[in-house]
C-alpha positions in Angstrom: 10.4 5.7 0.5 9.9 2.6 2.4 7.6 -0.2 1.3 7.2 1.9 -2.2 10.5 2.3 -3.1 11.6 -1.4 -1.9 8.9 -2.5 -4.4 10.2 -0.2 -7.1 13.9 -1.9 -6.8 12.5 -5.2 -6.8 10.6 -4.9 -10.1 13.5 -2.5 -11.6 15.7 -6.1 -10.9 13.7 -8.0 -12.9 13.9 -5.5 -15.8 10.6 -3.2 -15.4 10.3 0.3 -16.6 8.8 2.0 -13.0 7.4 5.0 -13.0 8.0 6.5 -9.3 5.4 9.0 -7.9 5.7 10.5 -4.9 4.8 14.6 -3.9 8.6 15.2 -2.7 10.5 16.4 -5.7 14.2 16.0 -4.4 13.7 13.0 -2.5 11.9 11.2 -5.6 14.6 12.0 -7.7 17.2 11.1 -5.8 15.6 7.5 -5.4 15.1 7.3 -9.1 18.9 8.5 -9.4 20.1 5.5 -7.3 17.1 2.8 -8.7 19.1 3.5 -12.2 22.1 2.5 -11.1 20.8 -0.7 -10.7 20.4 -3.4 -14.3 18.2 -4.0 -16.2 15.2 -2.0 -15.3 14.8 1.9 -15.6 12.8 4.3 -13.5 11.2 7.0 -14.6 10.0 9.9 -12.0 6.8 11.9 -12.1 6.2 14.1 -9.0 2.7 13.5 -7.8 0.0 14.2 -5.0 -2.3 11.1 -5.6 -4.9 13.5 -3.5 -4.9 15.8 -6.3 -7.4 15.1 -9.6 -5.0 17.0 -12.3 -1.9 15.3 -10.6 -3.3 12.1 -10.7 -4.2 12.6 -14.6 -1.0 13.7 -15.4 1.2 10.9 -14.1 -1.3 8.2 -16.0 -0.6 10.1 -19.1 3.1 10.3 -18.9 3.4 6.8 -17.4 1.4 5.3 -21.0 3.5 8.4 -23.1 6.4 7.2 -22.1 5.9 3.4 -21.5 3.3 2.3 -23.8 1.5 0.4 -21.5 1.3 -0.6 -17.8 1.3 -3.7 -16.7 1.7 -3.5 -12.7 0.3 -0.9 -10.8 0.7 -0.3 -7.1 -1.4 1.5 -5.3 1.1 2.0 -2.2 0.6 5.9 -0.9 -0.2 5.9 2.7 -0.6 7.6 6.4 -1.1 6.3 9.4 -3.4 8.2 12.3 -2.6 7.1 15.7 -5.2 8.0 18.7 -7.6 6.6 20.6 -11.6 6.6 19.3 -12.5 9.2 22.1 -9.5 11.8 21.2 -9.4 10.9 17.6 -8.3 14.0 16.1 -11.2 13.9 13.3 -8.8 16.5 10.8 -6.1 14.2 10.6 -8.4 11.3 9.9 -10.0 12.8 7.2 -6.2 13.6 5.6 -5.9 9.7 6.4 -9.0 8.8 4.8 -8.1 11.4 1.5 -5.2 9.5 1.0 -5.5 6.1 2.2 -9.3 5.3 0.1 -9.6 7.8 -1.8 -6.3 8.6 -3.8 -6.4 4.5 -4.7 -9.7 5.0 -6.2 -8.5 7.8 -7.6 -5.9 6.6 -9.2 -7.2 3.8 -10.2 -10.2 5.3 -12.2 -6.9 7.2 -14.1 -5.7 4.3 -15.3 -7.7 1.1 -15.3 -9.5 2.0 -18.5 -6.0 1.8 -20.3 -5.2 -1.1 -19.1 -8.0 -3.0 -19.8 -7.7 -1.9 -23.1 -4.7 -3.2 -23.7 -5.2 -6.9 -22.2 -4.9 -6.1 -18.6 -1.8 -6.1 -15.9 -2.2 -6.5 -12.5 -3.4 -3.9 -9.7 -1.9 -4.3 -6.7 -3.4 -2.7 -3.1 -1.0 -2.2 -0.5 -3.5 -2.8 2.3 -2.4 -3.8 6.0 -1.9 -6.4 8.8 -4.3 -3.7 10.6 -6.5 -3.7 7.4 -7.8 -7.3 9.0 -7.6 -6.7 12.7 -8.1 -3.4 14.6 -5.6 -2.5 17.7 -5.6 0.0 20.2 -4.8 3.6 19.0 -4.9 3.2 15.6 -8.4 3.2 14.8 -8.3 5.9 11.8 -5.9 4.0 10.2 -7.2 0.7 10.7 -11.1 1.5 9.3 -8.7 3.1 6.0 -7.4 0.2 5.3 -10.6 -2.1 6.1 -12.3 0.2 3.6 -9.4 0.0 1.0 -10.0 -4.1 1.4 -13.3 -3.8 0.2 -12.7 -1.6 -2.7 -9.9 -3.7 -3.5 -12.6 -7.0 -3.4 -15.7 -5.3 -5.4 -13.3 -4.4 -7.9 -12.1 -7.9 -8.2 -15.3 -8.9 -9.4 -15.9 -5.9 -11.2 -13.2 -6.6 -13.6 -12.8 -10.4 -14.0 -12.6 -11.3 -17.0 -11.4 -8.6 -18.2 -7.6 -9.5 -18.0 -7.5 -7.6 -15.1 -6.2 -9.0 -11.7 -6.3 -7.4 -7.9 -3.7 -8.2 -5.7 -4.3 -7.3 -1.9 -1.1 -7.5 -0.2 -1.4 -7.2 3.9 2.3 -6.0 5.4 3.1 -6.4 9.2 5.5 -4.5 11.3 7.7 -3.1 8.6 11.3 -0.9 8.9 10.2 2.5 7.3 9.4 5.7 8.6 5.9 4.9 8.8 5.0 5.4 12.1 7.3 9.0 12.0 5.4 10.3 9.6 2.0 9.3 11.5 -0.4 12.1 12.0 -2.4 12.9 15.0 -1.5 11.9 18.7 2.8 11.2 19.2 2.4 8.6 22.2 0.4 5.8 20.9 0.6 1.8 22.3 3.8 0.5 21.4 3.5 -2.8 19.4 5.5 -6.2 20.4 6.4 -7.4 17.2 9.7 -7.2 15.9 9.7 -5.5 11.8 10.4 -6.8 8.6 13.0 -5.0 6.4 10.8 -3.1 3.7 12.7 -5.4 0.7 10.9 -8.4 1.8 7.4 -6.7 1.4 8.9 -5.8 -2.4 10.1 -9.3 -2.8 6.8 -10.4 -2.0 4.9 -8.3 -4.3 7.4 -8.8 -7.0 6.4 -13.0 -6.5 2.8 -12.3 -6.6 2.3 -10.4 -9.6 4.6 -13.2 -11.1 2.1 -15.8 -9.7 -1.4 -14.1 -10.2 -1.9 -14.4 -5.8 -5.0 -13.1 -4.5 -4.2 -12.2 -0.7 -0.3 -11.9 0.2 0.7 -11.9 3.6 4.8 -11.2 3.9 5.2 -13.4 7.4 3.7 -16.7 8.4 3.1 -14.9 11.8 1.1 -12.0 10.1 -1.3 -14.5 8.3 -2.1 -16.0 11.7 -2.7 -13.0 13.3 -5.5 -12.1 11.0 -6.7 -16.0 10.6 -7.0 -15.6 14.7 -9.1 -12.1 14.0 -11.3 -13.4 11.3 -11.9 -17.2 13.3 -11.8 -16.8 16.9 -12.1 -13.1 17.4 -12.3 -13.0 21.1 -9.1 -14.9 21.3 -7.8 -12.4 19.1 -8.5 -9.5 21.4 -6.4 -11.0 23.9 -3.4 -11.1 22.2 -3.8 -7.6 20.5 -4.3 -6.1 24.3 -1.2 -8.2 25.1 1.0 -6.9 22.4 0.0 -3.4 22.1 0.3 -3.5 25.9 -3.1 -2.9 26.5 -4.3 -3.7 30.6 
């Protein structure tokens, strides 16, 4: 759903094979029922729970049984955790934690051996905006996806050379159900920035992969966001407190 299956139509349009995971049976088929009505690509849907081992190894074997190879993988599962550091509930982050750093690894070590093997493809790690800067009540979520950013980097170097290329894309404010399906507290700061529709984040991946891009932001305004956190950090904190409505 969301930033995953945008991705998955914009790849299908260009003529890809996708495999679709996801752990909801109906829902996932239903999405690869209307993906195929779309030319020239074809999906292909294996239900998975990225957080489970067996799971994991059984989608990379169907995904090279019945592709031959993979070229793109997108590492795009994700939770958010909303609450502050002194209420954190610590449960929910580590459910945050299982599948926002862990499940990547997890899946990557299913099926980066393959890949390198047959010339490499490209692996691309949906991080976040909040992967770069951390905002108020969303602390969980934003040392996941800090932690995913460094995988994502040591693995860069770990591979070059090899054919293999990591892509760290950084979406904003997106339309999705994201922040629905959030666990832990229900009333958390409510952002100032007006979403993105989920296609552009898959447009933008689609272009990247394309063009070999390192770091992909999806809005102008979300690559100065994180320039301001990484630059002038105490500026920074002022306009996060200002638009999560932080006095």
């Amino acid at each position: 759903m969301g930033i995953g299956e945008a991705i998955a139509e914009q790849f299908i349009r260009q003529g890809a094979t996708v495999v679709l995971a996801a752990r909801q049976d109906s829902l996932l088929a239903k999405v690869a029922g209307r993906l195929n009505g779309i030319s020239p690509g074809h999906a292909i849907a294996v239900t998975t729970d990225v957080t489970v081992p067996d799971q994991v190894a059984r989608l990379a074997e169907q995904s090279f049984a019945q592709t031959g190879r993979v070229d793109v993988l997108v590492n795009n599962a994700g939770v958010g955790v909303n609450g502050k550091v002194e209420t954190l509930d610590l449960d929910a982050w580590r459910r945050c934690l299982e599948v926002n750093l862990i499940a990547p690894v997890q899946v990557i070590q299913a099926f980066l051996p393959r890949m390198k093997a047959a010339g490499g493809g490209s692996i691309v790690q949906i991080s976040s905006v909040l992967g770069k800067l951390s905002a108020p009540g969303t602390a969980g979520y934003n040392a996941s996806k800090f932690a995913l950013n460094a995988v994502s980097d040591a693995l860069r170097n770990e591979v070059a050379g090899s054919g293999i290329r990591v892509i760290s894309v950084y979406p904003g404010s997106t339309e999705s159900n994201f922040r629905a399906n959030s666990l832990g507290e229900t009333r958390v700061h409510k952002v100032r920035f007006a979403r993105v529709p989920a296609s552009l984040v898959g447009q933008r991946v689609v272009r990247a992969v394309e063009r070999g891009e390192r770091d992909v932001y999806i809005t102008a305004r979300d690559a100065v966001v994180c320039w301001l956190a990484t630059r002038m950090p105490g500026l920074a904190d002022k306009v996060i407190q200002r638009l999560y409505g932080n006095r």
